[in-house]
N, CA, C and O of each residue as an XYZ file, in Angstrom:
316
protein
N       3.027     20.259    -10.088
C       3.894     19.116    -10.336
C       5.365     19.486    -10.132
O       5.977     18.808     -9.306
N       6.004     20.443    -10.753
C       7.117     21.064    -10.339
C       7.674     21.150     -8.975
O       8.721     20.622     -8.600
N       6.576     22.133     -8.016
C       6.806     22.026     -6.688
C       7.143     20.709     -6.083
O       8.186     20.464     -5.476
N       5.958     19.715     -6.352
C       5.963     18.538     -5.841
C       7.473     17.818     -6.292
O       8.349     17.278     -5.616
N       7.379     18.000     -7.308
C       9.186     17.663     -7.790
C      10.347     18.000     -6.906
O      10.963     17.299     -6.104
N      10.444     18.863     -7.147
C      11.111     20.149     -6.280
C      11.373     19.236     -4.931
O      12.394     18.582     -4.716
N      10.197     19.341     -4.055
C      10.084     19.105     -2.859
C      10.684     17.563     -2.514
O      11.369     17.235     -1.545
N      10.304     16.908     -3.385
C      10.772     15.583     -3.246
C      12.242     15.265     -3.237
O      12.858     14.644     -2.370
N      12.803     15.913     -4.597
C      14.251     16.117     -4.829
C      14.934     16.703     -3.220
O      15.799     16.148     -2.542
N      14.214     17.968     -2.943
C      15.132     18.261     -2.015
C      14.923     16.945     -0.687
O      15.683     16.204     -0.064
N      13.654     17.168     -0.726
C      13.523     15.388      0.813
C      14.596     14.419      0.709
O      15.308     14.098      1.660
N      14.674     14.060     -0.209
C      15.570     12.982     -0.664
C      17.118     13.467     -0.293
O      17.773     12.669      0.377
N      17.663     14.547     -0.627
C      19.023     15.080     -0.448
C      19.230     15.460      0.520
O      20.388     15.802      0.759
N      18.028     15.605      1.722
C      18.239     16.242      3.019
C      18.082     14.721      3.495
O      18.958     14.482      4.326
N      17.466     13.886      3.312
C      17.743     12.121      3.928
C      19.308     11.835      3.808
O      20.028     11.413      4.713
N      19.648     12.117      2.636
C      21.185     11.465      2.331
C      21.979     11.905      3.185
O      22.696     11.099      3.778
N      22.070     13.468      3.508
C      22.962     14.476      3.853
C      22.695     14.175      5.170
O      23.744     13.862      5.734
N      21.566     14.129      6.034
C      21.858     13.795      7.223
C      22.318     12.454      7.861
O      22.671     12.271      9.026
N      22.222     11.387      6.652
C      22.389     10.105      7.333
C      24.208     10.623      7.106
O      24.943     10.502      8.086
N      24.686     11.076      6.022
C      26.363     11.524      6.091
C      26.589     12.089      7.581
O      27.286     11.489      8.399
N      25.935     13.291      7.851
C      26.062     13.796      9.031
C      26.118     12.689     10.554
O      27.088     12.294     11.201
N      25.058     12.512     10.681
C      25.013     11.197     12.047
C      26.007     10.343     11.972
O      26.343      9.872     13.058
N      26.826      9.840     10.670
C      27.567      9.018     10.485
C      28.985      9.620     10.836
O      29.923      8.981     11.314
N      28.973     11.144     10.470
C      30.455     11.688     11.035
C      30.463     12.431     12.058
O      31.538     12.930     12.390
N      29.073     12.746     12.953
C      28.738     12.679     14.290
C      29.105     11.768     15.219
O      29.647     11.806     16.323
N      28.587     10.768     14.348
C      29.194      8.928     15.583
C      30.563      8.767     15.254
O      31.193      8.290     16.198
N      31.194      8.982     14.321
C      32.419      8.456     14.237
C      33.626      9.662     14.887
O      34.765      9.455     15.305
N      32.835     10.978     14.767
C      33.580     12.198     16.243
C      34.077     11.151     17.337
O      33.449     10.343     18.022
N      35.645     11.505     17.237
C      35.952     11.433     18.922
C      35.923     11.884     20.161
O      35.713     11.388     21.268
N      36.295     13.418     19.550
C      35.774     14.167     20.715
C      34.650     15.047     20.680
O      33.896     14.807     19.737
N      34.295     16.029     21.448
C      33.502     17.432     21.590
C      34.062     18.399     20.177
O      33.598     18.960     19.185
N      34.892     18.242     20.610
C      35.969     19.621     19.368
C      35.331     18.982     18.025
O      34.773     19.655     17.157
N      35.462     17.894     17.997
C      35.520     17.690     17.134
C      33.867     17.457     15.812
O      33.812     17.267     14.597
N      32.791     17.608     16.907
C      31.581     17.764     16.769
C      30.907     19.054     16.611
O      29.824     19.439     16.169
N      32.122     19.664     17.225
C      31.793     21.606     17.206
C      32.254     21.635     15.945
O      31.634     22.147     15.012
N      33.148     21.194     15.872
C      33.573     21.649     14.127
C      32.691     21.216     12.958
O      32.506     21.842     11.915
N      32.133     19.931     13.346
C      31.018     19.632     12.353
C      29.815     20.394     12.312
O      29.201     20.656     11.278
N      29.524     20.709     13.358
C      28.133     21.618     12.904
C      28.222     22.874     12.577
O      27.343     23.537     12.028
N      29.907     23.441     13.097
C      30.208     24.463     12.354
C      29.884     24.469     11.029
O      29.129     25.251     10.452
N      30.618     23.371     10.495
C      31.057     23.403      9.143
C      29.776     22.914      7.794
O      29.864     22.581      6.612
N      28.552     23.124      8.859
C      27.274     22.110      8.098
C      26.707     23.504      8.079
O      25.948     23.595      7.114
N      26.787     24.840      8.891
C      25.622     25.597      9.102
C      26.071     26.493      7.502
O      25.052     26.348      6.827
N      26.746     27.034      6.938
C      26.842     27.682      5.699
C      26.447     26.679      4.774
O      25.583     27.362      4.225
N      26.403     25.657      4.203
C      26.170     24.408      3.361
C      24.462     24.633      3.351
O      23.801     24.721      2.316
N      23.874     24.709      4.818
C      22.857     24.376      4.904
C      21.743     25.994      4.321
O      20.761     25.937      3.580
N      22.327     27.235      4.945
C      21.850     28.632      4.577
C      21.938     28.513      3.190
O      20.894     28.810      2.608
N      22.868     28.168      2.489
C      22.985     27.815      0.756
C      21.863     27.468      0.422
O      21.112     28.274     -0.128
N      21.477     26.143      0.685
C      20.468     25.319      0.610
C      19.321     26.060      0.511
O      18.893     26.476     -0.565
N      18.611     26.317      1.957
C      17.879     27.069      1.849
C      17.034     28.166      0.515
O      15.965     28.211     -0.093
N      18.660     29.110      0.625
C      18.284     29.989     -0.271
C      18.199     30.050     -1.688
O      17.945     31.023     -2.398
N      18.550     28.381     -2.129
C      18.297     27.612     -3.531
C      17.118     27.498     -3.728
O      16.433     27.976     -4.633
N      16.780     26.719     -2.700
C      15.158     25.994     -2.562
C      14.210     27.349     -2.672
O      13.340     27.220     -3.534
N      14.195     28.627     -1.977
C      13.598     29.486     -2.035
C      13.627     30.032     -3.007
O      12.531     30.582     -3.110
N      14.466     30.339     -4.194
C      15.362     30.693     -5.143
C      14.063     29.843     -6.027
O      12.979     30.426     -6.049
N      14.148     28.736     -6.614
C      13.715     27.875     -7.238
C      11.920     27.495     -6.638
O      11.083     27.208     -7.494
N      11.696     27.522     -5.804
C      10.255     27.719     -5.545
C       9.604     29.400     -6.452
O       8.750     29.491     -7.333
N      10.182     30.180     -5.979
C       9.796     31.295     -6.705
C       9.817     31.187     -7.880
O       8.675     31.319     -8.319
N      10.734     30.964     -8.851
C      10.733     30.632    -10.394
C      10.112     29.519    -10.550
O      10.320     29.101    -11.689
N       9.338     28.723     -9.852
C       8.086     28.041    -10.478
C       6.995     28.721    -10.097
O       5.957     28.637    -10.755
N       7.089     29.503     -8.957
C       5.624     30.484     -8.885
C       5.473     31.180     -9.831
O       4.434     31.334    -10.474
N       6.723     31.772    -10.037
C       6.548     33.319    -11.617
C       5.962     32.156    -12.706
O       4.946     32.326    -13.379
N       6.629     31.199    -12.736
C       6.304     30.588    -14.254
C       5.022     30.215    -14.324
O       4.451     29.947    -15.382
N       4.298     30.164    -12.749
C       2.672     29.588    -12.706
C       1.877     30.828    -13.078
O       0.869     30.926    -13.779
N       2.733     31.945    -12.297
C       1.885     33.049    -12.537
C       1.747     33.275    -13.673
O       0.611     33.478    -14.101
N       3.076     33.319    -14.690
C       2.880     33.923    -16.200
C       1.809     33.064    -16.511
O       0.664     33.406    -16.217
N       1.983     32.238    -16.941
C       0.743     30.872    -17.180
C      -0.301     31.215    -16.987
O      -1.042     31.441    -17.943
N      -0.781     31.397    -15.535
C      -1.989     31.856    -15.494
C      -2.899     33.431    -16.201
O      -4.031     33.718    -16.590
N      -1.708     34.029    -16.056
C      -1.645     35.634    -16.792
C      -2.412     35.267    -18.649
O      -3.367     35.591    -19.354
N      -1.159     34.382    -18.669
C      -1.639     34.380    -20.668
C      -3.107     33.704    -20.954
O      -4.040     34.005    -21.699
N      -2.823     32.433    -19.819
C      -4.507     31.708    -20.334
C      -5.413     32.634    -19.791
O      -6.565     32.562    -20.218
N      -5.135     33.559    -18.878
C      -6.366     34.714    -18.561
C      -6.543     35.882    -19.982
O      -7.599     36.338    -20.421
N      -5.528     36.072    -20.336
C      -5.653     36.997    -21.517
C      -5.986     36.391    -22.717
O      -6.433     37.094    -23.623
N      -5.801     34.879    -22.910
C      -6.473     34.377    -24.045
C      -8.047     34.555    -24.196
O      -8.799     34.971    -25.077
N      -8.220     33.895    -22.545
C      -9.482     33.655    -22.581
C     -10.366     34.967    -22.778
O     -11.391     34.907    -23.457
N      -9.931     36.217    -22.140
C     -10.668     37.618    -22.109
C     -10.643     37.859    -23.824
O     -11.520     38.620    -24.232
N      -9.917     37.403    -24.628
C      -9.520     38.068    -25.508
C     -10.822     37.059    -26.841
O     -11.159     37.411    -27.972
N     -11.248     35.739    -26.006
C     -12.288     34.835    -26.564
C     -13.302     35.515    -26.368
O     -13.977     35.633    -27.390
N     -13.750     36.076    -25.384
C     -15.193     36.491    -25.287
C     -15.060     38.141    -25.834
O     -15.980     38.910    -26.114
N     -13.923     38.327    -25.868
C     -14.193     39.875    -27.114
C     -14.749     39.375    -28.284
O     -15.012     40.135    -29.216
């Protein structure tokens, strides 16, 4: 459920962010001035990334612990 959270949240912010983008793509006058935008999108976007990866992992650890304790409960039932 988390992931799925997760995933959605970010879908949603990568819809917004690119309709911003296309919008200050079309409204570029020139070339220069389109180089500078995707300049200026590619660090924003590596951020991103390494959030999302960041935060996928700390719901894996937290699945893993989870799974760890209800495994040790349960071993600890049939002792």
């Amino acid at each position: 459920e988390k992931l799925v959270a997760l995933n959605l949240q970010v879908s949603k912010a990568a819809i917004v962010q690119n309709h911003e983008n296309v919008t200050k793509a079309m409204s570029g006058g020139n070339p220069g001035e389109l180089l500078a935008l995707q300049a200026s999108l590619s660090q924003p976007a590596a951020e991103k990334a390494v959030a999302y990866g960041r935060q996928v992992h700390e719901i894996l650890a937290g699945v893993q612990s989870e799974i760890s304790a209800a495994a040790t409960a349960q071993g600890q039932q049939f002792q």
